[in-house]
TIDO-690812 format. One record per atom (N, C-alpha, C): x negated, y negated, z; residue in three letters. Coordinates in pm, whole numbers, padded with zeros to 5 digits, always signed. Each point is the difference from the previous one (the first is absolute). Example, Ala and Ser with C-alpha at 12.3 -4.5 7.8 and 13.67 -1.06 7.14 Angstrom:
BEGIN
-01319+00569+00780ALA +00089-00119+00000ALA -00090-00120+00000ALA +00035-00105-00072SER -00082-00119+00006SER +00077-00109+00073SER 
END
This chain:
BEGIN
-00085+00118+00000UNK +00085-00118+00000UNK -00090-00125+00000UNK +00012-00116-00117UNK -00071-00103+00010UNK +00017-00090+00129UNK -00078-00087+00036UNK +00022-00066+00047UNK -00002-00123-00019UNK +00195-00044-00015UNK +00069-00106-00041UNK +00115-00054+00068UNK -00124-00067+00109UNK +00026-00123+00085UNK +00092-00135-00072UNK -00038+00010-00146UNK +00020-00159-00014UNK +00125-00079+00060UNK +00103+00105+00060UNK +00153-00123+00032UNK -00032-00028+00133UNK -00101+00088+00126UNK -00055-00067+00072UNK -00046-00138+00018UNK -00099+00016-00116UNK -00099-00146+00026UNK +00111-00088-00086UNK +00088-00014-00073UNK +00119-00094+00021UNK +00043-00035+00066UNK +00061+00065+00056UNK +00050+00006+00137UNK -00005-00119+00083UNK -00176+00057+00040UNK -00120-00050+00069UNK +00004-00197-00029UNK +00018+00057-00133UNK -00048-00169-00082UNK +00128-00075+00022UNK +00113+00062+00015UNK +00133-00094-00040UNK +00018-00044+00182UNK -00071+00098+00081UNK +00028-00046+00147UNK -00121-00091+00040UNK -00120-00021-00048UNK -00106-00066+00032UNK +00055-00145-00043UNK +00061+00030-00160UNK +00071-00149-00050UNK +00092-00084+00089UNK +00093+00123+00041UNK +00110-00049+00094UNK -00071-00090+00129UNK -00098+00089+00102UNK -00069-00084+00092UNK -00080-00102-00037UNK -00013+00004-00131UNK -00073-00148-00027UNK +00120-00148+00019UNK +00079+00018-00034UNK +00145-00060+00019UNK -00009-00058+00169UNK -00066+00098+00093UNK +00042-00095+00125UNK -00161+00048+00034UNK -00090-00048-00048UNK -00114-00068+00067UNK -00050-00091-00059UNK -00091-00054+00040UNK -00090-00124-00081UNK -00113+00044-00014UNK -00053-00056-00131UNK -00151+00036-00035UNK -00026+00101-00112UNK +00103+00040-00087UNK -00047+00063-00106UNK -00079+00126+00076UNK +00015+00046+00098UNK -00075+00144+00068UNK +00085+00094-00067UNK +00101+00004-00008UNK +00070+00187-00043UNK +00026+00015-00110UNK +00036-00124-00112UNK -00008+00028-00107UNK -00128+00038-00089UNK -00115-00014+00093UNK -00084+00048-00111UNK -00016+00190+00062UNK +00046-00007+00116UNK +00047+00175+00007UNK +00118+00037-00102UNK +00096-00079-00037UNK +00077+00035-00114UNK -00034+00008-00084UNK -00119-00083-00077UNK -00064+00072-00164UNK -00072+00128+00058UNK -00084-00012+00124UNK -00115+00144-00002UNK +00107+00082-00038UNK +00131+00017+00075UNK +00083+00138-00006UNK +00051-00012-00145UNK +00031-00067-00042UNK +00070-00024-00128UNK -00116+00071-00114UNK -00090-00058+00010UNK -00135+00019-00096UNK -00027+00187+00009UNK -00011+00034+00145UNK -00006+00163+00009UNK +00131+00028-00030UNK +00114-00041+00009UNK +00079+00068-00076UNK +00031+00026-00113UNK -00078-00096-00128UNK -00007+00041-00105UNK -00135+00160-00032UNK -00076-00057+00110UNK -00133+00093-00045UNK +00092+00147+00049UNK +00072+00011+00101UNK +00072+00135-00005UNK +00121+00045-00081UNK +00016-00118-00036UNK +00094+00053-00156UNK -00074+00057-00137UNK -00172-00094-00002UNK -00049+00122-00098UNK -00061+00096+00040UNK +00025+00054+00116UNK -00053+00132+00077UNK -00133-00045+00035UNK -00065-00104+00062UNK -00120+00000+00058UNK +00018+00044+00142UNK -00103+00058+00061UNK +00025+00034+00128UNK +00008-00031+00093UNK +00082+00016+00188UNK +00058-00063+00060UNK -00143-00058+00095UNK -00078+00073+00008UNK -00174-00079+00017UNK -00010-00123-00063UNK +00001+00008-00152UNK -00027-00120-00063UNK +00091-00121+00019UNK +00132+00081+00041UNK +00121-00089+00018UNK -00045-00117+00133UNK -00030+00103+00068UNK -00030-00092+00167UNK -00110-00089-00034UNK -00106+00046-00098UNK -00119-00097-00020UNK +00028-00079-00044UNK +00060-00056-00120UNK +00036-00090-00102UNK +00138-00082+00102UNK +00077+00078+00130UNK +00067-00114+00045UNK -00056-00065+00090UNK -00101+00105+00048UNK -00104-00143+00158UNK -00095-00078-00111UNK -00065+00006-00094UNK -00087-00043-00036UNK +00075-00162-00087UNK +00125+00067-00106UNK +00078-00166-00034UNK +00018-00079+00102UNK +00131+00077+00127UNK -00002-00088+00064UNK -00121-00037+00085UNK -00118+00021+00038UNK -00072-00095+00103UNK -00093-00106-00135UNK -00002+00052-00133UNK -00056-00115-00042UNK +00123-00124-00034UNK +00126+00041-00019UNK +00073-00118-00009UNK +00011-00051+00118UNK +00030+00051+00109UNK -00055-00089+00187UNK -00081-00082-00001UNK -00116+00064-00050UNK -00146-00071-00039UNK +00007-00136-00058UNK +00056+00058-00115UNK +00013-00139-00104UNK +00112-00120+00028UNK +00127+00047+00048UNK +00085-00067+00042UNK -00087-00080+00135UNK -00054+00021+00097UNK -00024-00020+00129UNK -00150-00149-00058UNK -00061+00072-00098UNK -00122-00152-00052UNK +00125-00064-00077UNK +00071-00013-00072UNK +00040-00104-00077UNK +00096-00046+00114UNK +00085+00026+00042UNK +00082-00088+00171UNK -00064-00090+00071UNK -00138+00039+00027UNK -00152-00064+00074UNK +00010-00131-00081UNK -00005+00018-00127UNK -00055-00056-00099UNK +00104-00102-00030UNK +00101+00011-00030UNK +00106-00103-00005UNK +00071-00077+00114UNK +00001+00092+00081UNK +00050-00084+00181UNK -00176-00040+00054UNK +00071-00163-00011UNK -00117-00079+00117UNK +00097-00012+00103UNK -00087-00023+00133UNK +00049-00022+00086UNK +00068-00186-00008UNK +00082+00006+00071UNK +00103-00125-00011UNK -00105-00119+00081UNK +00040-00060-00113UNK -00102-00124+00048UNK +00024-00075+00119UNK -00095-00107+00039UNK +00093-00068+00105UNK +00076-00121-00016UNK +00074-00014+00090UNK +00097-00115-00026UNK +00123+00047-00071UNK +00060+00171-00033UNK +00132+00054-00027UNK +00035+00073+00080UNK +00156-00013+00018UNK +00055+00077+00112UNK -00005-00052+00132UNK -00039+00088+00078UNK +00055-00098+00144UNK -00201-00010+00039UNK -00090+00072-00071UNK -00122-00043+00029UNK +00012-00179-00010UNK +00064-00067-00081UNK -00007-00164-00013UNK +00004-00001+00122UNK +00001+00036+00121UNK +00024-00113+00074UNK -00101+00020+00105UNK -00073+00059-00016UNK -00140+00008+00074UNK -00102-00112+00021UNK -00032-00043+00111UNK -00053-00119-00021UNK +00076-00097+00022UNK +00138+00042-00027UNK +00075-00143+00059UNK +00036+00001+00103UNK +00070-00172+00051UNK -00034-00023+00111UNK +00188-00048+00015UNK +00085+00099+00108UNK +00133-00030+00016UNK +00012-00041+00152UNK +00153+00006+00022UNK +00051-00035+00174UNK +00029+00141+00021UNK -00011+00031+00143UNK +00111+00101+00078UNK +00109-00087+00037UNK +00125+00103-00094UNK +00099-00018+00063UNK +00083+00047+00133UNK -00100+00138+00002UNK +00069+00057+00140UNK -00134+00076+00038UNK -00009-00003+00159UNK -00116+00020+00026UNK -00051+00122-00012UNK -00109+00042-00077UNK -00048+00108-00042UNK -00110+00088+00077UNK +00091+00138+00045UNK -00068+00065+00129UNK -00004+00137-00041UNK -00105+00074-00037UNK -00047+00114-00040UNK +00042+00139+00060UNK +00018-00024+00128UNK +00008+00112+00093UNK +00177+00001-00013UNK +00034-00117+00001UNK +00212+00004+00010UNK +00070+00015-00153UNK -00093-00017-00082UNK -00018+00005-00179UNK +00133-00137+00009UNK -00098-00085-00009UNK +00102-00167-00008UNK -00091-00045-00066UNK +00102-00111-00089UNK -00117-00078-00077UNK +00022-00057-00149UNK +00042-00160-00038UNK +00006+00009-00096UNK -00056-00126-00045UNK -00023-00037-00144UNK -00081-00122-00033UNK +00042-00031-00116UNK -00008-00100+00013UNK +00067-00070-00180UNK -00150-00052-00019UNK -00050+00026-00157UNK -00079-00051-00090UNK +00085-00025-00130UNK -00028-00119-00027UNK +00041-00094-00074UNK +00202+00047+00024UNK +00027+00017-00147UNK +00121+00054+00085UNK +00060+00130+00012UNK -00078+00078+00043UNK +00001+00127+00017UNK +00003+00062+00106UNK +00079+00041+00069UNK +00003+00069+00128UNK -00075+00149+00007UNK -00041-00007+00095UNK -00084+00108+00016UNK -00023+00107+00143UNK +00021+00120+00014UNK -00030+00071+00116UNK -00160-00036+00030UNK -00040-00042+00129UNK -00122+00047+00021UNK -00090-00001+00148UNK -00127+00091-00052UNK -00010+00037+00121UNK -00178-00056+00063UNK -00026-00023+00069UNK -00122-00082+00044UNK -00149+00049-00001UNK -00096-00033-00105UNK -00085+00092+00032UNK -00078+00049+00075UNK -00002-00125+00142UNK -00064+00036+00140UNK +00091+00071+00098UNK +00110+00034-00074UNK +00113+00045+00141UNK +00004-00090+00096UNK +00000-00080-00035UNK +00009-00131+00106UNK +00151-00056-00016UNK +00108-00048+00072UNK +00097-00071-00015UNK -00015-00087-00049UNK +00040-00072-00132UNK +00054-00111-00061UNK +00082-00094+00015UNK +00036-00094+00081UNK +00126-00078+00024UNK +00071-00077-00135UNK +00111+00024+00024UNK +00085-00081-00099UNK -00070-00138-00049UNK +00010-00086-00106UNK -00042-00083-00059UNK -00131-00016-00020UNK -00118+00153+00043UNK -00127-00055-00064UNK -00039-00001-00110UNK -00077-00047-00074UNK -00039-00001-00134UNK -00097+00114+00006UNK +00005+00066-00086UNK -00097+00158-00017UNK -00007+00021-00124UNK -00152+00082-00071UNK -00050+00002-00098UNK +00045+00160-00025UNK +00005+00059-00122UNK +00036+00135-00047UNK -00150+00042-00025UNK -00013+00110+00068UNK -00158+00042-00008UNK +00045+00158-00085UNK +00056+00017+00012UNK +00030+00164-00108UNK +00175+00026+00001UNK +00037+00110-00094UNK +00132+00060+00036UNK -00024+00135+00052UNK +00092+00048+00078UNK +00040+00139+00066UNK +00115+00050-00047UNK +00038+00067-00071UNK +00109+00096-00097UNK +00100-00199+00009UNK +00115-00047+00077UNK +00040-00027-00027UNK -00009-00157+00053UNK -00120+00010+00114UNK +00031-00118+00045UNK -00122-00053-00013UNK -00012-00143+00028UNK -00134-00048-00025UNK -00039-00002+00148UNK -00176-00003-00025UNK -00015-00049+00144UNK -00095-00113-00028UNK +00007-00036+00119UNK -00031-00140+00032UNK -00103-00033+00081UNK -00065-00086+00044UNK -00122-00080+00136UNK +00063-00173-00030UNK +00030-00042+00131UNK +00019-00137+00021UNK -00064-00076-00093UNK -00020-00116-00052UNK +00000-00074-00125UNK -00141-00107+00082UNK -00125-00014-00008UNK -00092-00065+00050UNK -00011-00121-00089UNK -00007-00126+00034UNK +00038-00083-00070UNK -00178+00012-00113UNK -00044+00044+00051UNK -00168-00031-00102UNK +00034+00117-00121UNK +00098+00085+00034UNK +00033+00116-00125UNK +00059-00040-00107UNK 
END
């Protein structure tokens, strides 16, 4: 009895396609050509050895290749887009911002903002404070030194 896998590695390919559908990054569709590709080679009876070789070997060079050209076209986001703009600037607390009770908010320019202090130090309402980095959503802050 030959061995004729090929509606397997369809199969294979039409479900790798499908999970490409809910991930990001072009990762499973290039497991959908490897299987796709051995499934033609087991439709002209090549063997299920060669089958497995020819599907790790397409797919990790399309990984390969996909993974330098992504590198290659995504720069990292410059500064001054997104909520990085506001680094460096210099807003009010509107409510006093306390690390340990997670309180804390600041308007820069006119933008309201969660945030949190980078000395863990209490902040009182109305000081002026500089944005020294972001933390997932909030900025944090150090009191605003007038020589800064």
């Amino acid at each position: 009895m030959p061995d004729n896998y090929w509606w397997i590695w369809f199969i294979l390919a039409g479900l790798f396609a499908i999970f490409e559908i809910f991930t990001a990054g072009f990762f499973m569709l290039w497991f959908a050509v490897g299987a796709a590709i051995a499934g033609f080679l087991a439709l002209l009876g090549v063997g299920i050895i060669w089958q497995w070789v020819v599907f790790i070997v397409v797919s990790g060079i399309l990984i390969a290749v996909s993974r330098r050209f992504a590198e290659r076209i995504t720069k990292k986001q410059p500064p001054g887009i997104g909520a990085d703009r506001f680094i460096g600037k210099i807003g009010i607390v509107l409510e006093d911002i306390n690390n340990i009770e997670n309180f804390g908010r600041v308007r820069i320019d006119k933008d309201e903002w969660r945030a949190d202090s980078e000395t863990d130090d209490i902040i009182p309402k109305g000081t002026r404070v500089i944005v020294t980095r972001l933390d997932g959503t909030h900025l944090v802050v150090k009191i605003h030194e007038k020589g800064e």
